[in-house]
C-alpha positions in Angstrom: 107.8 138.5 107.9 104.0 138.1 109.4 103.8 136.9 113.1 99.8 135.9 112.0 98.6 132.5 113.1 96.1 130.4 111.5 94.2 127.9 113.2 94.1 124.9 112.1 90.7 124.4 110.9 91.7 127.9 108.3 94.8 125.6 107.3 92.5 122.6 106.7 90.2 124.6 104.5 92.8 126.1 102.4 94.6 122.6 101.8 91.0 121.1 100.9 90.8 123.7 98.4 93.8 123.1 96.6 94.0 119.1 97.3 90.2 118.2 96.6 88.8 120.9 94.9 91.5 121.8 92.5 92.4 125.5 92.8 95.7 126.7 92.1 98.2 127.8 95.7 97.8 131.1 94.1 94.6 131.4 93.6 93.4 130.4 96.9 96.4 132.0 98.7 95.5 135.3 97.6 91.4 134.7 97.9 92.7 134.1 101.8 95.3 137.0 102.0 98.1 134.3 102.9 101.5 133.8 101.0 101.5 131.3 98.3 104.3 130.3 100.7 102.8 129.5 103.6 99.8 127.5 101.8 102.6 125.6 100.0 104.1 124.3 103.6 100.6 123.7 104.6 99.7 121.6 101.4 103.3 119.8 101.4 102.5 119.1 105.0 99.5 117.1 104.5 100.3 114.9 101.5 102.5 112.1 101.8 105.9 113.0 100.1 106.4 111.3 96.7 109.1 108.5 97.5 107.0 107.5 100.8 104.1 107.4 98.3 106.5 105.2 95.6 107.9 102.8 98.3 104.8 102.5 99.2 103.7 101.6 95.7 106.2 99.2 95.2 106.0 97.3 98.0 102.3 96.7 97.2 103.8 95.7 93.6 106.3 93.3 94.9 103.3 91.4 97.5 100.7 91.2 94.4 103.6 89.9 92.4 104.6 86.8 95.1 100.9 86.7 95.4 100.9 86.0 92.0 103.7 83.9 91.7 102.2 81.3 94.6 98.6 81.6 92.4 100.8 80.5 89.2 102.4 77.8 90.8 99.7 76.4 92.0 98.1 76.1 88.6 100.7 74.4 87.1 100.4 71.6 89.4 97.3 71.6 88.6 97.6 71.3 85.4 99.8 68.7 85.7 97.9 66.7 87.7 95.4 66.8 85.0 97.7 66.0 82.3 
């Protein structure tokens, strides 16, 4: 197992490649003479984790839909005022 540190701005740069640019772990991790491992924990690291990202989702869902619900409401009294 390698005792080799990477600073942070080498982590940065070799997330940014995979996240932004699109390159494979594999591809960068060996263009950068890390593990495929290590890149993977750096990557994971940085981007929110999938059920954070889905609760996050769905709570933004369930506000546009009250949201929506309130608008709807208030257009059928409308509506019936104008009836």
């Amino acid at each position: 197992m390698s005792t080799q540190r990477y600073t942070p701005e080498f982590k940065a740069e070799a997330v940014r490649q995979v996240v932004e640019r699109g390159y494979s772990v594999a591809e960068i991790a060996a263009r950068l003479g890390v593990s495929t491992h290590s890149l993977y924990k750096w990557v994971s690291a940085v981007t929110p984790d999938k059920s954070e990202k889905q609760a996050s989702e769905l709570l933004e869902a369930k506000s546009e839909i009250l949201r929506l619900r309130a608008q709807m409401r208030r257009l059928e009294e409308e509506r019936d005022i104008l009836k």
